[in-house]
N, C-alpha and C positions, 0 to 999 in steps of 0.2 A: 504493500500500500504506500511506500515512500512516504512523503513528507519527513518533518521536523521530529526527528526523536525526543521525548520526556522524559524528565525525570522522574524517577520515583515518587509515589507519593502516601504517608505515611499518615497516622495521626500522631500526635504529639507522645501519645501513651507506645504507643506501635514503634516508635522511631527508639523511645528511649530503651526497649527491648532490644533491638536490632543492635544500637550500640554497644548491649552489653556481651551481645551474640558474636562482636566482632572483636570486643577486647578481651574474650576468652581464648582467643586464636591467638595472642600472641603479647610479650609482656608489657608493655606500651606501646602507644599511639599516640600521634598529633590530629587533633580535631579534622584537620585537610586532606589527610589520609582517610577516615574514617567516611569521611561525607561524599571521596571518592570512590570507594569499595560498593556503601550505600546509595550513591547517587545521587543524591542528596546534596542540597545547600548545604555552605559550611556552616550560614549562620544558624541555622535548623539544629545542626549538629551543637554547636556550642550552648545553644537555649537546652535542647534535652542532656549535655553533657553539666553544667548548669545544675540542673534540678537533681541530674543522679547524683551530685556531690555532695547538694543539701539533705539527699535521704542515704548518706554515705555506702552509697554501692559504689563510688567511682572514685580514685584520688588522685591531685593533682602532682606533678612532681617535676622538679626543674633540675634541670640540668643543662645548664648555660638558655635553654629554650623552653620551653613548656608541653610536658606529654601530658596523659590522663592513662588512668590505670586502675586496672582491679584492684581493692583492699587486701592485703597479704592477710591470710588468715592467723 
């Protein structure tokens, strides 16, 4: 059918699942990767990365730049 390819699209609840589906694949991530994998805006990605912080499924970690990462149990 051609046209213009879309991106994904998620609900807010559904997006912050996927992020956690994609941070279990691997030790860290940068928000831009993540929104790339998902297809997805970044900005989408950093509002649901965001919220997982405030209900601490997700943490943030620096290292010279900024990743986001599963809580080490």
């Amino acid at each position: 059918m051609g046209g213009v390819p879309t991106m994904a699209e998620y609900t807010h609840e559904e997006l912050m699942a996927k992020v956690l589906e994609v941070l279990a694949t691997k030790d860290k991530m940068k928000n831009k990767e993540i929104a790339t994998i998902l297809d997805v805006k970044k900005k989408e990605v950093d509002l649901a990365v965001n919220d997982l912080a405030k209900e601490g499924k997700v943490e943030f970690l620096y290292l010279g730049t900024s990743y986001v990462t599963l809580p080490k149990a």
